[in-house]
N, C-alpha and C positions, 0 to 999 in steps of 0.2 A: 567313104564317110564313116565314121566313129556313131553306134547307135545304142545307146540303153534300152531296156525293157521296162515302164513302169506299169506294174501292173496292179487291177484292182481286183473284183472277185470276180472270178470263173466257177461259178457254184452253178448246180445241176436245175434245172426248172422242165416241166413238160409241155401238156398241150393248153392251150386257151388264146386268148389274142393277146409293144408299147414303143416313139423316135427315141434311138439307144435304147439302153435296159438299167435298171437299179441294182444297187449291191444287198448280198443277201439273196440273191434268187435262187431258189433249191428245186428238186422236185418234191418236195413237197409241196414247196410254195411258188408257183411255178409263174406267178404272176402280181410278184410282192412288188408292191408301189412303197416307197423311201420317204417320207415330208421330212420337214423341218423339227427342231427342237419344241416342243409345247401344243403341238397340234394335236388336236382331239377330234375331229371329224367336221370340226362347226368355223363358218368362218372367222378370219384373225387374220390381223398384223402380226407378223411374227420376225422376233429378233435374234440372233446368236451373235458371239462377239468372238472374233479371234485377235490375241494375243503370243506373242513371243515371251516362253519361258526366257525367265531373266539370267540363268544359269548357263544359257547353251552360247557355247563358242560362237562367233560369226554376228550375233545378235545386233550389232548396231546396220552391221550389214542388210542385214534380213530386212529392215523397217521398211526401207521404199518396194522392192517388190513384193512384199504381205500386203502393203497397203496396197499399192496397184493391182493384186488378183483379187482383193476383197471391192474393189470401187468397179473391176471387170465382172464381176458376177453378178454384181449388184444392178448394173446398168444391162445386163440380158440382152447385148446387141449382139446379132446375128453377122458374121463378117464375111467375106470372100479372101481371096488371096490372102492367106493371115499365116502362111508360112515365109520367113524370111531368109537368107542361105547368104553365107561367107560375105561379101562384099556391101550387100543390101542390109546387111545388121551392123550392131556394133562389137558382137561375140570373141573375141580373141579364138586364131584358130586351136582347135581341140580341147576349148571349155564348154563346159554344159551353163546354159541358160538357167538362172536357179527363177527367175519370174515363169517362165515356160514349163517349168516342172512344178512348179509350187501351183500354180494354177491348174494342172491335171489334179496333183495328188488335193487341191482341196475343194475340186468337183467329188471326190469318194467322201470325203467327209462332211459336204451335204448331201448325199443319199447317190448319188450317181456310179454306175457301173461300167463297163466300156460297151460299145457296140461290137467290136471283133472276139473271136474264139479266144487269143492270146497265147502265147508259145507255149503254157501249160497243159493246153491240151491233146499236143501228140496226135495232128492229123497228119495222116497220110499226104504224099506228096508234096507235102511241105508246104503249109498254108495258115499262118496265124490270123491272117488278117482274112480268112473267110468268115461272113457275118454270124453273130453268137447265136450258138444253137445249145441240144442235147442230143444224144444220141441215140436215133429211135428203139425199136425192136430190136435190131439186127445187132446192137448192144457193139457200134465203131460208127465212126463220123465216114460222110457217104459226102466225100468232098470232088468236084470236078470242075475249071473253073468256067465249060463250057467253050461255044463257038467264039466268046470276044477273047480268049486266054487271057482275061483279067478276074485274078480272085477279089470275091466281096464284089463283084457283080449280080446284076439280077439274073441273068442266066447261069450262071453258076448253077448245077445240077448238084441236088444236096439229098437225094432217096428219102431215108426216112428220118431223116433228121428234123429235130423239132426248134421252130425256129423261137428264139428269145427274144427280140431287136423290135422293136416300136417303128413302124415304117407308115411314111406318108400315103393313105390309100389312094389320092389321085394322081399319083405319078413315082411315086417309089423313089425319090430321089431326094436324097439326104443332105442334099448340099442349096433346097430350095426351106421354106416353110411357110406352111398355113396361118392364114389371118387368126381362124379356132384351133387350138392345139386339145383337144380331147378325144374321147372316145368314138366321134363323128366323123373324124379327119385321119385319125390313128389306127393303127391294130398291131395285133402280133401274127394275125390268121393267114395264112398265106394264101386263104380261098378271098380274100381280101384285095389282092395283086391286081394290079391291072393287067389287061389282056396281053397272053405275051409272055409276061414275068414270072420266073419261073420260081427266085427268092427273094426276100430281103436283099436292098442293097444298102453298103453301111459308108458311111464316110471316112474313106482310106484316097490319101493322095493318087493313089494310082487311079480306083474308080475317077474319083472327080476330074483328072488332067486329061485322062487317054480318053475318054466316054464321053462327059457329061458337061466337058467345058469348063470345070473349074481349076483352072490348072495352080499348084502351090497353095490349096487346100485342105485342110483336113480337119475331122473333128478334134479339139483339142482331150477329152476322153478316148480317143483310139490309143490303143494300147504302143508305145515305143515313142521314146528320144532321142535326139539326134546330137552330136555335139556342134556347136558353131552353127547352130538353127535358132529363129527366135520365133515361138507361136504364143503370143499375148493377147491374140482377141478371139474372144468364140466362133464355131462355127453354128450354122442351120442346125443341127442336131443336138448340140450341146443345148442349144436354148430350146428347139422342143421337146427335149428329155426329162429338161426343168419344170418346164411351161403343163405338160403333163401331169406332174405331181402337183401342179398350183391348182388342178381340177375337182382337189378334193375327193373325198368317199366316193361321188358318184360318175369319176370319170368326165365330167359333162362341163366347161368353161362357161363362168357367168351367173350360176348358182352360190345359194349360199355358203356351201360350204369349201368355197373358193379362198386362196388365201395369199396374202404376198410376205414376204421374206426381206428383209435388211438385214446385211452382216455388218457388224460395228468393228472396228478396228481399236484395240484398247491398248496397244502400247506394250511396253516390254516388263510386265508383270503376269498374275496369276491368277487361278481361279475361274478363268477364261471358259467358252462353252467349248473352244477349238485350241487349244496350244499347238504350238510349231517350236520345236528345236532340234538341233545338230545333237544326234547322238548313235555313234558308232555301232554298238551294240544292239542297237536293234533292226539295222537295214544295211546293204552294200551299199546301197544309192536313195533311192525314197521311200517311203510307205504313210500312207496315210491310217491307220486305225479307230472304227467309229462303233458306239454301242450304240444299241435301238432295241425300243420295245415294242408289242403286237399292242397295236390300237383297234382292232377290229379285222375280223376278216385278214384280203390278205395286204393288210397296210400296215406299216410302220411308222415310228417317229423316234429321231435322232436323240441321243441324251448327250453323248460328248464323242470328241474326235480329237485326236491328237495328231501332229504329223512330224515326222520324222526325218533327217536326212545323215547323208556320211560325210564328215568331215575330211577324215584321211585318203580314199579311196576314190574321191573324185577332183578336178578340180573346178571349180564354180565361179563363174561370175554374176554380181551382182547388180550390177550397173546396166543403162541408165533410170533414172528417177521414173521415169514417162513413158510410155507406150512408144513403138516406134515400126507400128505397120502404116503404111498407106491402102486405106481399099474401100471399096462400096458397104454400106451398112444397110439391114433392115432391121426396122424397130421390133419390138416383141409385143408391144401395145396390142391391143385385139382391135385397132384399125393399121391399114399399113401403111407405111411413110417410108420413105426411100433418103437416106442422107449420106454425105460423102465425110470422111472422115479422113485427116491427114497430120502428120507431125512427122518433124525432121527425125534422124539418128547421124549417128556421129559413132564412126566407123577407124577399129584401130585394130591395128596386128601384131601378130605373135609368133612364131616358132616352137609355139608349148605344145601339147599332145598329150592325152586323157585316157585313161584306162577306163575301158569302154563293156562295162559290166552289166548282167541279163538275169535275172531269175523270176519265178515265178509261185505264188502261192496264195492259196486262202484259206482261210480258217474260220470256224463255229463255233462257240459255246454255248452251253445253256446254264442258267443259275437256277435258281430257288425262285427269284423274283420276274420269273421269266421271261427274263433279259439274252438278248443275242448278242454276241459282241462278235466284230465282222470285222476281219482286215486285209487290206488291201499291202501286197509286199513283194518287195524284188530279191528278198533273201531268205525267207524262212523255209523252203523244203528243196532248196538246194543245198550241196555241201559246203564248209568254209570256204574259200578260197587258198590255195595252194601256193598260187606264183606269189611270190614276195617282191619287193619293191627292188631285189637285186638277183638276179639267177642261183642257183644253189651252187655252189663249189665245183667244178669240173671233175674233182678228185673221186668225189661220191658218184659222179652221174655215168651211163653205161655210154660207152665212144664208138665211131665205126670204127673199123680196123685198118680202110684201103681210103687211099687221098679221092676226094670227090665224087662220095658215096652219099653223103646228104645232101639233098636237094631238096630245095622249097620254092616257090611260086608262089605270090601274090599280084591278084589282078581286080584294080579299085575301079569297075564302071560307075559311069555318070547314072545308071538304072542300078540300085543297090540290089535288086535281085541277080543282076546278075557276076556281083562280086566273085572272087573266088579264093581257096586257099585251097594249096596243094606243098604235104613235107612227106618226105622222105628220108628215114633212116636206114641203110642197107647194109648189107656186110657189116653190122655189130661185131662188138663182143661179146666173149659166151653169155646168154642170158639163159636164166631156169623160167620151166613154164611158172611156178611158183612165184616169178619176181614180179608177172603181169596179175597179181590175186587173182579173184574169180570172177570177171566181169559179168559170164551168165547167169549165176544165180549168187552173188554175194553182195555186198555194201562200200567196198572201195572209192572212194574218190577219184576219179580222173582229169585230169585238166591239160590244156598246152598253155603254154606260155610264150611271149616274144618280145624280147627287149632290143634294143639296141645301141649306139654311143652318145646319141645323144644329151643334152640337159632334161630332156622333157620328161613328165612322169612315167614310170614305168611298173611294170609292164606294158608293153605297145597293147598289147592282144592277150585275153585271158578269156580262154572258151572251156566251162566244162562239161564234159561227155560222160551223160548216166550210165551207172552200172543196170543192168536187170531191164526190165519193161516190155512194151508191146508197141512194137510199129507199124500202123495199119493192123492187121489181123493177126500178125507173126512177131515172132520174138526178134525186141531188134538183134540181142549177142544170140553167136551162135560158136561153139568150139570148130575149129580146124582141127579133126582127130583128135591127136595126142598133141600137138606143136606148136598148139596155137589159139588164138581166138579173132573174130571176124564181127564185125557191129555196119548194118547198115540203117541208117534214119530218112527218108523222104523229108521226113517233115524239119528234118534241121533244127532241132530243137534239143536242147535251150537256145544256146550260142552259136547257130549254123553249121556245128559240125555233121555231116552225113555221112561217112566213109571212116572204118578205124581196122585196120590188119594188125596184131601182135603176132610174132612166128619168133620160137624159141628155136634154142640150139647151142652149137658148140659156136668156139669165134671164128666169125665169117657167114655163118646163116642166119642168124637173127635180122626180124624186120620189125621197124616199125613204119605202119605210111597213114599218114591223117588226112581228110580230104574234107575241105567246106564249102559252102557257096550258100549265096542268096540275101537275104533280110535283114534274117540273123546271127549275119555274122561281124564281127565289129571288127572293121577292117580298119585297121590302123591309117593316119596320114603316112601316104608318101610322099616323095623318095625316104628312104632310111637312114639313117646315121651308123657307117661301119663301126665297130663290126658290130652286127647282127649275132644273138643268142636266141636258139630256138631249144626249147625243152619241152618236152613231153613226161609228166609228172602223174604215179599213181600210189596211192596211200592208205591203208587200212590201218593206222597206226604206226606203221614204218613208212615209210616213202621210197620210191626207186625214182632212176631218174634216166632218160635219155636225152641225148646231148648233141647238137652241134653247131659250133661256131664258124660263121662265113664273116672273109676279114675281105674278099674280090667278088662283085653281083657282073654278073651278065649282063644285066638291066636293071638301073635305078634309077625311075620315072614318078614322076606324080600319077600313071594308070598302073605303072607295072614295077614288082622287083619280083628279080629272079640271079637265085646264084645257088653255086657249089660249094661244097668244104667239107671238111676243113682244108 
């Protein structure tokens, strides 16, 4: 399965006791609650209005799914099974759901943050989805995912990590919610837990199917997207995340300074509290960006959000008009009511296939007026991207020297952890250690690329692999003497790769071998379309290139391709 990353803020917060967490969380402010635009501490009806800048590409497109995540938020219903996959939707294979991603990115731009760590943060063992923390004393995330081997479990063993995540005190489970959503029901305290529990558990499809009974669930704020997935109706947690911040100043449901929220849909003009448009230049894929100012303490209120997406770099369906889960609902009312909800879809196919892109970042300011501006984004502290929409020339790029010396492996489980990728370039030509830059201590860009013959967009697969950092306690590069350099990641992050050998040399000893698995790794659909181009691409201003084309696979299956070449 083909998966994005969208992600909001991963910003640092400490100790104190919130279902999910807000954007903007820092250590300073380790327990900053998010409202709406105009609140002031005292209760209110409060409005904000989004609108479709009139400028941006797709715009007529855009109007029924804006309208439908604006009328989905608005109504705060709590849903089950609200993941839908290949058959059961109406998604063309390897498009991205643009109702399904407009609805995450424009939960951040009313105040909400994710519940998981998100691939930014570089845990050990490789674990985005273990529930959002900071990282104690010991100054590294203390991730294990315990006896169930489900991360973002409550056992999960997390040492001194300090947990972020708003969790239900009388049961811990994220995929249920309380008649009172406040400080009575809620905490961040993990001395809070029910007996037993050892953290926060957060709402990630795995917890809720293997555990907890909710199978094809998940929070619609948990961090990643899926292509030819359709998630249009909230989960448990998305709505007491929300329902939280309705508690006002004092944390407490039912009080004055309680408030409710309407989003207005205004059409395709300007001026708007929230604009949405297609614009290339500021995201690979989504990003939502929200300003907020300190109303007290450690609370906030919105002043404007804007949201963004890419045009070229993905491709997106828009379609249809209407929701199209079937599932159990519960109301948000502060009495409970139980109602079933259903409506048809209308389900069509395709042969297309999405370049299936990941990053991670967030960002602070402070002004004069002191105002935060806080954005949630899949592109800003990662490097460009490298693979281009056609492979680079053969001519430029470095080749084996001996017949069926490159090998690659791809292996697409039905459990996307346990994806996998596995290339091989062997017996090169002469490469200089100078052609791989300095991945342990410089700025290069690295990337692999994978296209194939296909019509469908290209690149298949575009994963990039950081220069410099720290993996678990150690540095993930590390030189091989003089010949070479060596990169190992657990945590698979950005893009899944774990595994990278560079070995220089004269021609016939050069290596390159890339190795991925799990999450995050956006595993292209299979089978492939001959031939297959895999390049491995590093740049600091020039670019090198390693090459090889397979025109004969081993195996070309819908779990598995595997071949040699050239």
């Amino acid at each position: 399965m083909m998966r994005v990353t969208t992600l909001g803020l991963l910003l640092a917060a400490a100790t104190a006791a919130h279902a999910g967490s807000f954007v903007g969380t820092s250590s300073s402010v380790p327990g900053v609650i998010v409202h709406p635009k105009d609140y002031t501490g005292t209760g209110a009806t409060l409005s904000m209005s989004v609108c479709i800048d009139p400028t941006s590409p797709n715009s007529a497109d855009m109007v029924a799914p804006i309208t439908n995540v604006v009328a989905t938020w608005n109504a705060l219903t709590a849903t089950s099974t609200n993941l839908l996959f290949g058959g059961d939707n109406d998604i063309p294979t390897g498009e991205f759901d643009f109702e399904s991603v407009a609805l995450h990115e424009l939960g951040h731009c009313i105040g909400l943050g994710h519940p998981n760590l998100g691939t930014d943060a570089g845990t050990p063992g490789g674990g985005s989805n273990y529930t959002k923390s900071l990282v104690g004393a010991n100054t590294v995330f203390n991730v294990d995912d315990g006896a169930d081997d489900v991360i973002g479990s409550s056992d999960d063993v997390r040492g001194d990590d300090v947990n972020l995540h708003w969790f239900r005190t009388s049961n811990n489970n994220p995929f249920t919610i309380d008649t009172v959503v406040d400080s009575t029901t809620y905490s961040r305290d993990v001395a809070d837990l029910p007996v037993g529990h050892l953290f926060p558990a957060n709402a990630d499809r795995t917890v809720g199917g293997t555990l907890l009974g909710f199978p094809d669930t998940e929070a619609v704020m948990q961090q990643g997207q899926f292509s030819d997935e359709a998630q249009r109706t909230l989960n448990h947690d998305d709505v007491a995340q929300f329902r939280y911040g309705q508690s006002g100043f004092d944390e407490l449901e039912g009080t004055a300074d309680d408030y409710t929220l309407t989003l207005t849909y205004g059409g395709i003009t300007t001026g708007c509290d929230i604009m949405a448009k297609f614009d290339d230049s500021m995201t690979s894929f989504a990003v939502c960006g929200v300003s907020f100012i300190s109303i007290g303490g450690d609370h906030r209120a919105i002043l404007s959000g804007e949201l963004f997406f890419n045009d070229s770099a993905v491709t997106w369906y828009f379609g249809p008009v209407g929701p199209t889960t079937t599932s159990t609902s519960v109301s948000t009312s502060s009495s409970t009511s139980v109602s079933t909800t259903s409506s048809t879809s209308s389900t069509s196919t395709s042969s297309t296939s999405s370049t299936a892109t990941s990053s991670t970042s967030s960002s602070t300011s402070s002004s004069t007026s002191s105002s935060t501006s806080t954005s949630s984004s899949t592109s800003t502290t990662l490097p460009p991207p490298l693979c281009g929409p056609t492979p680079l020339p053969s001519g430029i790029c470095h080749l084996v020297t001996e017949a069926l010396k490159g090998q690659i492996l791809l292996k697409d489980n039905a459990d996307d952890t346990k994806d996998q990728l596995k290339w091989k370039w062997l017996k090169g030509d002469a490469t200089a250690l100078g052609d791989f830059k300095d991945p342990v201590g410089g700025s290069a860009n690295y990337q692999l690329c994978l296209y194939d013959g296909s019509g469908n967009t290209q690149p298949l697969l575009s994963a990039t692999i950081l220069p410099g950092g720290t993996c678990g306690t150690k540095p993930c590069w590390k030189a091989s003497g003089t010949i070479g350099f060596k990169m190992t990641n657990k945590a698979a992050t950005p893009h899944g790769i774990t595994k990278v050998k560079f070995t220089s040399g004269i021609a016939g000893k050069p290596q390159v071998q890339i190795q991925g698995k799990g999450f995050d790794l956006a595993m292209p659909g299979l089978p492939l379309t001959l031939p297959v181009v895999v390049q491995a691409l590093a740049d600091d201003g020039t670019t090198e290139c390693w090459q090889t084309t397979y025109t004969v696979a081993i195996k070309n299956e819908t779990a598995q391709f595997q071949a040699k070449g050239p």
